[in-house]
ZAMARGU-4260 file (C-alpha; in steps of 0.2 Angstrom, whole numbers, plus 5000, padded with zeros to 4 digits):
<rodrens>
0) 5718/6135/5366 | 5710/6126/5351 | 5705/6109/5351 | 5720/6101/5344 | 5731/6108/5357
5) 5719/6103/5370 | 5719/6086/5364 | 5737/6085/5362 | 5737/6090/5382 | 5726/6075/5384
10) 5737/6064/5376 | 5748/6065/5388 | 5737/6056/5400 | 5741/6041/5390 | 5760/6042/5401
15) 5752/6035/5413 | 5753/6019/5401 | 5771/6016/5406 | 5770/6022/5423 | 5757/6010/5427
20) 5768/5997/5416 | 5785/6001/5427 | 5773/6000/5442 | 5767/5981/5436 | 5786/5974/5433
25) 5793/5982/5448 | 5780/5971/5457 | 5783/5957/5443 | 5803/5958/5449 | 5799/5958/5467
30) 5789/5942/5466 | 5801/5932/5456 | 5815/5941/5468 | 5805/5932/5481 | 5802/5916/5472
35) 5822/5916/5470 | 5824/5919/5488 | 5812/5905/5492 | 5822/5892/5480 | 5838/5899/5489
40) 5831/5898/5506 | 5824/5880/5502 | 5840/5874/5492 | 5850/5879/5508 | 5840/5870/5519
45) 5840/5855/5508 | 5860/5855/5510 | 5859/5856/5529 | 5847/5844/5532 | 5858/5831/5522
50) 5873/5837/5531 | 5864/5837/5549 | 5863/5816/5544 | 5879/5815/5540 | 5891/5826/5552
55) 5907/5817/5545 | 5904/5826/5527 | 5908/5841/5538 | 5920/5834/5550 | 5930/5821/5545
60) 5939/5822/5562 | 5924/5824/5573 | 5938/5828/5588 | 5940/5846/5578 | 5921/5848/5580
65) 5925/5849/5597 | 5940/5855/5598 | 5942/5873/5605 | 5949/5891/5596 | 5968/5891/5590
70) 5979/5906/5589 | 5991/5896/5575 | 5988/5900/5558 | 5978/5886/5551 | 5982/5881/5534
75) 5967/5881/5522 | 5968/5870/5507 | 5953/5873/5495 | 5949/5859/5482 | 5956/5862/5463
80) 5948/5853/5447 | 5964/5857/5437 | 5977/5847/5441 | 5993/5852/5446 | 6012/5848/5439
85) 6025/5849/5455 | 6038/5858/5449 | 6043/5872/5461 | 6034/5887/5451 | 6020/5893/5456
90) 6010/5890/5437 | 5992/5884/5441 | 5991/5892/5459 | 5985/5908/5452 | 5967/5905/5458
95) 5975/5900/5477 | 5977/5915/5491 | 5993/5918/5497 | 5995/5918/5517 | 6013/5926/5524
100) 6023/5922/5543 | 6037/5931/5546 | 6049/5930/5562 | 6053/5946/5571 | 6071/5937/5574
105) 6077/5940/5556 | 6080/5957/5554 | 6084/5952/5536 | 6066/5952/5532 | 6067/5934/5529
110) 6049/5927/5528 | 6040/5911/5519 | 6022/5913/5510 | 6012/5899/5507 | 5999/5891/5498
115) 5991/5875/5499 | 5976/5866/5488 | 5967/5848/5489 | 5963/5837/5472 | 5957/5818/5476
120) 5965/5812/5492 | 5981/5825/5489 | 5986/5836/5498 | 5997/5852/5487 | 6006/5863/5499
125) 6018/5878/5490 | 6032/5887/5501 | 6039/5901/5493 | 6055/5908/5506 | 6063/5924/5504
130) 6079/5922/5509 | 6095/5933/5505 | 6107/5918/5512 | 6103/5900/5507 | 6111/5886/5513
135) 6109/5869/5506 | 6112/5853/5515 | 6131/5847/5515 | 6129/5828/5513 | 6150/5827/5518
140) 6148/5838/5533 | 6133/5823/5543 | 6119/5814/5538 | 6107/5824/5548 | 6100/5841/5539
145) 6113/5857/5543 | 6105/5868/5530 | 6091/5879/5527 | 6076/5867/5527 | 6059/5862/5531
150) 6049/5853/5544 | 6033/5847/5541 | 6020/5841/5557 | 6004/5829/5556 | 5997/5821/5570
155) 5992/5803/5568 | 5986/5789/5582 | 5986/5802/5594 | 6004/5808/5592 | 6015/5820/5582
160) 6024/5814/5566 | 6038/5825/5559 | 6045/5826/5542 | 6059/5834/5534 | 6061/5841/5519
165) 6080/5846/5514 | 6092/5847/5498 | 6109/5850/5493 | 6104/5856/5477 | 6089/5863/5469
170) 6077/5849/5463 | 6067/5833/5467 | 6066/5831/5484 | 6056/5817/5497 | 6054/5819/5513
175) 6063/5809/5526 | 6056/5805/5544 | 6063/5815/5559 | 6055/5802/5570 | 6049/5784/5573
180) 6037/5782/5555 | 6021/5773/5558 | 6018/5757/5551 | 6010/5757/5533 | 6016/5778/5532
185) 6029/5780/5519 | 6038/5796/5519 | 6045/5795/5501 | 6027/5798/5495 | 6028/5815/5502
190) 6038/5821/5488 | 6041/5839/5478 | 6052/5849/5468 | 6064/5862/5477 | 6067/5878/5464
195) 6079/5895/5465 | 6069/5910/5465 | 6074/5929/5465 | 6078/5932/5482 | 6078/5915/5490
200) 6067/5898/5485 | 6051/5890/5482 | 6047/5873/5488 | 6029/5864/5478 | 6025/5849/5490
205) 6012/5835/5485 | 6007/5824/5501 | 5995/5811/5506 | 5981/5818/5515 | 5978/5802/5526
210) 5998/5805/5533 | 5990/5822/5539 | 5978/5816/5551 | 5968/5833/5549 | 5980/5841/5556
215) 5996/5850/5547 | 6011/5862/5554 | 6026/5868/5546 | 6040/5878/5549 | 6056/5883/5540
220) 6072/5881/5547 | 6082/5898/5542 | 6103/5891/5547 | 6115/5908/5547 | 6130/5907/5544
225) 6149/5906/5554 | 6162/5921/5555 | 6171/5908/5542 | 6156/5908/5531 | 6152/5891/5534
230) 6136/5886/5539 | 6130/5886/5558 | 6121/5874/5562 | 6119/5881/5580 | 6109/5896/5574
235) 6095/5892/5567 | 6079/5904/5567 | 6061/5895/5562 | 6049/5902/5552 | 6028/5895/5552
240) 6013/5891/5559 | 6019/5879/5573 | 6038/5880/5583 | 6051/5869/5584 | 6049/5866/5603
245) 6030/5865/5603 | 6023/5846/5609 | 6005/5850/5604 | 5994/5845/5591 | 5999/5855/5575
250) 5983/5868/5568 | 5969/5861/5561 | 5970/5857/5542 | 5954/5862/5534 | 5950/5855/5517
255) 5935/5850/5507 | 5934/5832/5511 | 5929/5824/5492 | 5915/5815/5498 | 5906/5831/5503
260) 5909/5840/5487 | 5901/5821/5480 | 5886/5826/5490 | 5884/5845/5487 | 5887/5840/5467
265) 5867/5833/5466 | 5863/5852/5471 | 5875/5860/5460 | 5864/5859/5444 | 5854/5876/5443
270) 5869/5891/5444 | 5868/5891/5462 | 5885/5895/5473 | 5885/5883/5488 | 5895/5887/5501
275) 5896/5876/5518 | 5906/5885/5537 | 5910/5876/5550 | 5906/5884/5567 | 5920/5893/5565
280) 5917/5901/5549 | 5930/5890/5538 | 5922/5889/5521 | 5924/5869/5520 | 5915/5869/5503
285) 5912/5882/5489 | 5904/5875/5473 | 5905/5891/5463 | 5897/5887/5444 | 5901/5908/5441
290) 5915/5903/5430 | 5901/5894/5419 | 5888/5909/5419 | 5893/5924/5405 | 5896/5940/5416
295) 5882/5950/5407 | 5865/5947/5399 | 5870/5950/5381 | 5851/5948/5375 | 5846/5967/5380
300) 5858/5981/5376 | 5867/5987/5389 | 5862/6006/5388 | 5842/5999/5388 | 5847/5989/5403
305) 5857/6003/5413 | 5839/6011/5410 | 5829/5997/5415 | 5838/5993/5430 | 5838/6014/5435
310) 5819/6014/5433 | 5815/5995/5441 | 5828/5999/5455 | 5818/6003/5472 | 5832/6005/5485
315) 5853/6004/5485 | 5859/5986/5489 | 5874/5983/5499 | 5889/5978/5492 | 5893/5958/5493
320) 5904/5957/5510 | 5922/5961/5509 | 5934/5947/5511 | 5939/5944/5529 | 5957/5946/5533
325) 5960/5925/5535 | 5961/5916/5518 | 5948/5903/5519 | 5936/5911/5531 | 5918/5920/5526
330) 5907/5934/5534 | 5891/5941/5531 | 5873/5946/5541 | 5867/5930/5533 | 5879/5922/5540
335) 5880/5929/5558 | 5860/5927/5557 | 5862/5907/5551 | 5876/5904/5566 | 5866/5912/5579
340) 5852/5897/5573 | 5840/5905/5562 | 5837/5906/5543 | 5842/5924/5533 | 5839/5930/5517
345) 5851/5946/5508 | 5851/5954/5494 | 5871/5961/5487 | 5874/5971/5473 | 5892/5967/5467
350) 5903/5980/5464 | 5911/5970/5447 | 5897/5972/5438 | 5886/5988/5441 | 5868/5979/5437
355) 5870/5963/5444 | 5864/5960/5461 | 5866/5943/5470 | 5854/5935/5482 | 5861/5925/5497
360) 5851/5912/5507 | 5858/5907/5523 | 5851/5892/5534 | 5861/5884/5551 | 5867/5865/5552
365) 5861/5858/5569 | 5867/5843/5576 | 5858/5838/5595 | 5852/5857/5597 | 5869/5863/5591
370) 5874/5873/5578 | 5889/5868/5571 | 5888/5875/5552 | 5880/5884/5542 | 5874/5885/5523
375) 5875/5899/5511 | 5868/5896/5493 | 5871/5911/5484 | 5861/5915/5466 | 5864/5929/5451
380) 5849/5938/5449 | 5853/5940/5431 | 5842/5927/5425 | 5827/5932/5432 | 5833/5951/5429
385) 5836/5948/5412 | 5817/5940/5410 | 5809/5957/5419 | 5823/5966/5404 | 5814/5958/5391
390) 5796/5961/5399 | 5800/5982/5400 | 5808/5981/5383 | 5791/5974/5376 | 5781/5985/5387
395) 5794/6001/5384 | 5790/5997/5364 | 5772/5995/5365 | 5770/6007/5377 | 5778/6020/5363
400) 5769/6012/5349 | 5751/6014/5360 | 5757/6031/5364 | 5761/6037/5348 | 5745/6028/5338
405) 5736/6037/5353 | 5741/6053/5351 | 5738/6050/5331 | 5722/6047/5333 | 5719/6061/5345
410) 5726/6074/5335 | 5717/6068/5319 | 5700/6067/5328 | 5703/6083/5334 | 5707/6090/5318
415) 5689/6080/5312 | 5681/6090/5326 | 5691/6105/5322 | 5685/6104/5305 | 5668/6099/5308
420) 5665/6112/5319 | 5673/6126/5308 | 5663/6122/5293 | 5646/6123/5305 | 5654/6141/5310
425) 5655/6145/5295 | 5637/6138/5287 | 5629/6148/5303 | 5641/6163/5297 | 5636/6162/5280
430) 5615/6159/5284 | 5614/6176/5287 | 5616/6186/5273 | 5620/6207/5273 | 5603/6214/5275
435) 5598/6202/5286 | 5587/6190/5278 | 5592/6170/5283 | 5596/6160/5267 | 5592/6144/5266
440) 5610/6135/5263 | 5612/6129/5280 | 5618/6111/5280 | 5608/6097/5290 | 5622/6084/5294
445) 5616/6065/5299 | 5629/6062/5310 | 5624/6052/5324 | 5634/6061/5339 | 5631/6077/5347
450) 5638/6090/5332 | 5626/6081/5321 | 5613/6086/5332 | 5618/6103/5336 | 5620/6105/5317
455) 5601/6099/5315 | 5596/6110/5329 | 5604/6123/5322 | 5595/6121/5305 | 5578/6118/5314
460) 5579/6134/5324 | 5584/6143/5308 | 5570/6136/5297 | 5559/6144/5312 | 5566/6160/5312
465) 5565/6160/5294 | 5546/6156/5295 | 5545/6170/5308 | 5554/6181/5296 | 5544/6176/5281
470) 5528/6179/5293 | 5534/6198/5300 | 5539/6202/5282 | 5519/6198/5275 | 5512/6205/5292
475) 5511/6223/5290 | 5501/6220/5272 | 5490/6210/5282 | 5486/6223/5294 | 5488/6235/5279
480) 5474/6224/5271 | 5465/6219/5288 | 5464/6239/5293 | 5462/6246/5277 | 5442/6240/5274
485) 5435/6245/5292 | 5445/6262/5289 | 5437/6264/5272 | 5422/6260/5281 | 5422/6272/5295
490) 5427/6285/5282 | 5414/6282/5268 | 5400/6282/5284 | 5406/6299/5288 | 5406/6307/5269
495) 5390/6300/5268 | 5383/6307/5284 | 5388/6323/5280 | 5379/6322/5264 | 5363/6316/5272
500) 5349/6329/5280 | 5349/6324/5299 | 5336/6311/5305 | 5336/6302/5290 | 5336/6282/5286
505) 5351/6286/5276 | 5359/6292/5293 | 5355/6277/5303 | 5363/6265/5291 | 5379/6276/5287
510) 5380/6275/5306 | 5378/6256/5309 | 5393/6254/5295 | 5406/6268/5304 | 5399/6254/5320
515) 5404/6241/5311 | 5422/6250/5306 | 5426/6253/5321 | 5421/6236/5331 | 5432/6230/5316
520) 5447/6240/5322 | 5442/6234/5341 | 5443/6217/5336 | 5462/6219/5329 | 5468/6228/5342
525) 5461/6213/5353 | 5471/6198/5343 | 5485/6210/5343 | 5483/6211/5363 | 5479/6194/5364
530) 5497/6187/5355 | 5507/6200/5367 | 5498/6194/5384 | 5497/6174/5378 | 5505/6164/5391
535) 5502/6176/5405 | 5482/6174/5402 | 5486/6153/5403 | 5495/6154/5418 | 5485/6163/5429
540) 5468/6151/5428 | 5470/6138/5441 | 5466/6118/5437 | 5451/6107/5446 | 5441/6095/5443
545) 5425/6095/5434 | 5415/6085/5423 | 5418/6087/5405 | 5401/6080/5400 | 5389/6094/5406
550) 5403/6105/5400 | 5403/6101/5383 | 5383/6099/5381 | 5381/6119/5385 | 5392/6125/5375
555) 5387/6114/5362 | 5370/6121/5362 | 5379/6141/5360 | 5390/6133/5346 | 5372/6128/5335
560) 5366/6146/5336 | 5384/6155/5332 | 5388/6143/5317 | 5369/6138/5311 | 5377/6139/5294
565) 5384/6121/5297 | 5378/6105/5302 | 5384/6102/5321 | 5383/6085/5328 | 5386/6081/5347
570) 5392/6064/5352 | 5395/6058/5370 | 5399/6041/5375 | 5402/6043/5395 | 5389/6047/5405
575) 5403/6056/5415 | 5420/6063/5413 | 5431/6068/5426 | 5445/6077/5423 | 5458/6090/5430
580) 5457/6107/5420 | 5453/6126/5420 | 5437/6126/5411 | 5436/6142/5404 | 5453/6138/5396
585) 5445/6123/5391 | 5431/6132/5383 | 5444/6147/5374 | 5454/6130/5366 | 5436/6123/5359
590) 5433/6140/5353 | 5448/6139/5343 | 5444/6121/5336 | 5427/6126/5333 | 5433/6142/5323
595) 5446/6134/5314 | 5434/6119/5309 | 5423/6133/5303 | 5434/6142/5294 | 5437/6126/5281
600) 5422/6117/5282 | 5411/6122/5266 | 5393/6130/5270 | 5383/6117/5276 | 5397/6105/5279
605) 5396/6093/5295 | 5405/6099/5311 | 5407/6084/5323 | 5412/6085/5342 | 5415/6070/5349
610) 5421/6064/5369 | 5428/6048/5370 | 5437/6036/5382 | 5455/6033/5377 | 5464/6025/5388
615) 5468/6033/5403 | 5463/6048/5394 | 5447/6057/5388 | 5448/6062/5370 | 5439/6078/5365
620) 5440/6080/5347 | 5432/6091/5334 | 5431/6085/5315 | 5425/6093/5300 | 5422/6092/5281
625) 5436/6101/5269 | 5453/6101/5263 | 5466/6090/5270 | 5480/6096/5278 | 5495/6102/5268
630) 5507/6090/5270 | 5522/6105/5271 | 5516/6114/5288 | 5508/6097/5295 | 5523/6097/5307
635) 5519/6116/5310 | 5502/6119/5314 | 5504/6120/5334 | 5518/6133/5330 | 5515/6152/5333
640) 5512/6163/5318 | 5508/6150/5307 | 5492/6153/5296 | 5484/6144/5282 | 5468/6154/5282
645) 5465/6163/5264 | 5470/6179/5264 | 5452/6186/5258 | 5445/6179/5276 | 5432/6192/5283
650) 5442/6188/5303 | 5456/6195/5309 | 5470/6178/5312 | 5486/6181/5316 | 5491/6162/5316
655) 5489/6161/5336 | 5473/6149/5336 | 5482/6131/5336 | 5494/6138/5346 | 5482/6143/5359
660) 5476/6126/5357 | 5494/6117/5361 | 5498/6128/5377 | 5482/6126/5387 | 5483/6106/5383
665) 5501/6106/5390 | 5493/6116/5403 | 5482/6105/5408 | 5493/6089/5408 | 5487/6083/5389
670) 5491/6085/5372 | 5483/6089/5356 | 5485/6080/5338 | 5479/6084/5319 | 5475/6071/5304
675) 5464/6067/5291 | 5448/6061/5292 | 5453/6042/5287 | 5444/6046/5269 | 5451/6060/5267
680) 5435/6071/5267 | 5441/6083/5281 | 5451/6086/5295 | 5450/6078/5313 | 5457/6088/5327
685) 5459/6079/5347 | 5461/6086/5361 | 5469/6073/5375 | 5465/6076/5396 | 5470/6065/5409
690) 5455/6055/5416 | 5453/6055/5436 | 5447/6041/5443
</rodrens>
């Protein structure tokens, strides 16, 4: 797999961008899901504390506080903001649940549904009857009601008021006492408009809510009819929520009381939906602001949210709880949770919309350790959704934008690596050419990183085998060159020996030269030995400590005798030198100094040796007088094979002196340098040891 692949394989790595981005607004939403639920949770705790001061905001009646559970239907009235024209139809009650009573005693499947609703300090109340049979009132047959009617009940100063509503004809109808009226209560003001409907009638009632005294019964009186057709006043079957003959307190009337709904409208300012329950469970209040709100988030588009919402989503919410089967009453775990006496926090997802979740916050109202309501404050989490919506669509954008300007640039720096690393395939490929000899084409690049190095490496190694080859190619004519003259001299010795009588001077000196020859030969064979076994010989000499001054002073003294054609000069400036080496390695690598300073310094030319403290180092060095060094192989001159010696020289050099000279200071734990004398007269060579102490 080439680089480019790899790379691209690499690349994706760079998914862990989003990943890691999801992972930080999943944890985003939850905290502002938890905020929200702390603003719910406070909110609703707000309301209850207000309403725990003020109990008549919740129970206008306080006997109802206290009052125990009825069977009878109770008749809900939530408030209305629109308001209503009384005219029998049922046109603005749309928004109103309908509740239905029936009576087993007609088999005709006569039955009344109603529905009733508070604005101000009125109360709305609509009956629609289904009736096959009506019977109107027949003002020439008595002044008392003998048709189909309705009684109405409130209870006020601790007794029962009646009311009677009945026509002779559709239309404007009041209601007229069917006892004793109380001072100050007027019954005309209980007023409405009777209507024909398909099937029987519909009766729209508006009535004061002070004549109800929190309490409000009805029932419809159903007269049948005669064998003459006429009406029978003596059969009548009632249809409602109280009886005829009942002497009790009507059900409970439970309503918003406006001065509640004054003091939940302060908290109805941030989209929040208030609800307040008795103990009971009644929903006394529900501010609602939904109606206000836009059913989705229009600023992320709808596909992108689905998305969003499937990735962000961490576990399925339940739906919002179903409605119970009383109109007016609410359920919920909150709920329970909050009428038991502690505080609960839900989360709903609601089955209208299918990415809109709703948190609820529920708290109890406590009134002398006694729970007696509870608050629900309800929120959309569509706001803050649509905030974590905006935060992936940014991150999903730059995520892509980083991914792809990633993988770009991967791919292209792969191809840069690809190509770099072709070309340097290709330069090594081409070096070499067909009979085997190493061009010099080989590109040296000065990049900084590591190809730019492998590519001078490359080049350096090659410029070393190419030396090594340029030194092979030019050995065997120095050997030719090296053997040829003691061979010529074995073989001349021997023409002239048998030329010569026995036992004559002639003989002797013949013999000397084929000597000669021959040692010549011995000492080739030697350095040819000697560049095999190199490193071996090195290792095998073990390091100790000796003095280097009386060291130097006797092999001083052999080096005036062996080179007497030079002016040797000895200076020491330490009376003593310890140091850490093999001596007669020590020895072999002055040898070499001293014959490679001999080899260039004219005829009676000054050879200086020279020990010196450096430092923490003893610097042995060995100068003489001649030619500089050649500024081309002064980089070189510790390399094996490499020989500037003239190829007329009268010993045999196969460029291993210097070399010699490098590997026994590395062995002993130093280092050698070359230069020029600083007037350029000759060449200084120095040979750096650790001192010991």
């Amino acid at each position: 797999m080439n680089l480019r692949r790899q790379l691209l394989l690499v690349s994706l790595l760079l998914l862990s961008l989003p990943w890691a981005g999801c992972q930080f607004i999943r944890e985003m939403e939850g905290a502002l899901r938890q905020g929200q639920l702390q603003s719910l949770q406070a909110t609703a705790q707000a309301v209850a504390a207000v309403l725990e001061q003020q109990v008549e905001l919740l129970y206008p009646y306080p006997a109802r506080r206290d009052a125990p559970a009825d069977d009878r239907p109770s008749i809900y009235a939530p408030p209305i903001r629109q308001p209503l024209i009384v005219d029998g139809y049922a046109d603005g009650w749309e928004d109103i649940s309908t509740m239905s009573l029936g009576n087993p005693a007609q088999p005709d499947g006569t039955s009344v549904s109603y529905r009733a609703a508070t604005r101000g300090d009125m109360l709305y109340l609509l009956l629609e009857v289904r009736d096959a049979d009506v019977i109107y009132h027949n003002p020439g047959r008595s002044r008392e009601p003998n048709g189909d009617r309705v009684v109405l009940r409130t209870w006020q100063d601790g007794g029962r008021q009646e009311y009677v509503i009945a026509t002779a004809a559709p239309g404007s109808v009041r209601a007229t006492p069917a006892r004793r009226r109380l001072p100050g209560v007027k019954a005309e003001r209980i007023h409405g408009f009777w209507q024909d409907a398909v099937g029987g009638y519909s009766l729209e009632l508006e009535i004061p809510l002070a004549y109800t005294g929190g309490r409000l019964g009805f029932y419809v009186a159903n007269v049948g009819r005669a064998e003459g057709g006429a009406a029978d006043v003596g059969h009548v079957v009632t249809i409602g929520n109280i009886t005829a003959l009942e002497t009790t307190a009507p059900p409970w009337l439970i309503y918003s009381p406006p001065r509640l709904q004054e003091t939940l409208a302060s908290f109805d300012r941030q989209g929040k939906h208030i609800l307040v329950l008795d103990q009971q469970r009644w929903l006394i209040a529900d501010l609602n602001p939904e109606s206000q709100t836009p059913d989705r988030d229009t600023s992320t588009f709808w596909l992108l949210q689905l998305l969003y919402r499937g990735i962000l989503s961490e576990s399925e919410e339940p739906e919002l709880p179903p409605a119970t089967p009383t109109v007016g009453k609410a359920q919920g775990a909150e709920i329970d949770t909050a009428l038991a006496g502690d505080s609960s926090s839900l989360r709903y997802r609601d089955p209208r919309y299918r990415a809109r979740t709703t948190l609820s916050s529920a708290a109890p109202i406590r009134n002398s350790d006694r729970v007696m309501g509870a608050v629900v404050v309800r929120q959309s989490a569509e706001q803050y959704l649509s905030l974590t919506d905006q935060a992936f669509s940014r991150l999903l954008g730059y995520s892509l934008l980083a991914l792809g300007i990633g993988t770009a640039a991967l791919l292209g720096y792969a191809s840069l690596l690809s190509w770099r690393i072709g070309r340097l395939s290709r330069a090594a490929r081409d070096v070499v050419r067909d009979d085997g000899v190493l061009l010099d084409n080989f590109p040296r690049s000065d990049a900084p990183d590591e190809i730019g190095a492998l590519s001078r490496r490359y080049a350096d190694l090659l410029d070393n085998l190419r030396s090594h080859q340029q030194y092979l190619r030019t050995l065997s004519r120095k050997l030719s060159h090296e053997l040829r003259t003691p061979i010529v001299v074995v073989q001349t010795s021997l023409e002239n020996l048998e030329q010569v009588p026995q036992g004559s001077t002639e003989q002797a000196i013949y013999l000397a030269r084929a000597r000669e020859g021959l040692a010549r030969l011995g000492n080739i064979l030697t350095a040819m030995s000697e560049a095999s076994r190199l490193e071996d010989s090195i290792r095998n000499n073990k390091l100790e400590t000796h003095d280097l001054v009386p060291l130097l002073r006797e092999v001083f003294d052999a080096y005036r005798v062996v080179y007497s054609r030079h002016a040797l000069s000895f200076t020491c400036k330490p009376e003593r030198a310890l140091a850490r080496i093999a001596p007669d390695l020590l020895v072999q690598a002055l040898d070499k100094l001293m014959d490679n300073a001999a080899t260039f310094c004219p005829e009676g030319g000054r050879i200086d040796v020279t020990l010196a403290e450096a430092g923490q180092e003893w610097a042995l060095g060995v100068s003489n007088e001649g030619p500089p060094l050649p500024e081309a192989e002064r980089n070189r001159l510790f390399e094996p094979m490499v020989t500037l010696r003239e190829e007329t020289s009268a010993d045999i050099h196969l460029g291993l002196g210097l070399h010699i000279v490098r590997l026994i200071a590395d062995y002993c734990g130093g280092r050698v340098t070359a230069s020029d004398l600083p007037d350029r007269s000759g060449v200084s060579f120095t040979l750096f040891l650790p001192a010991l102490d």
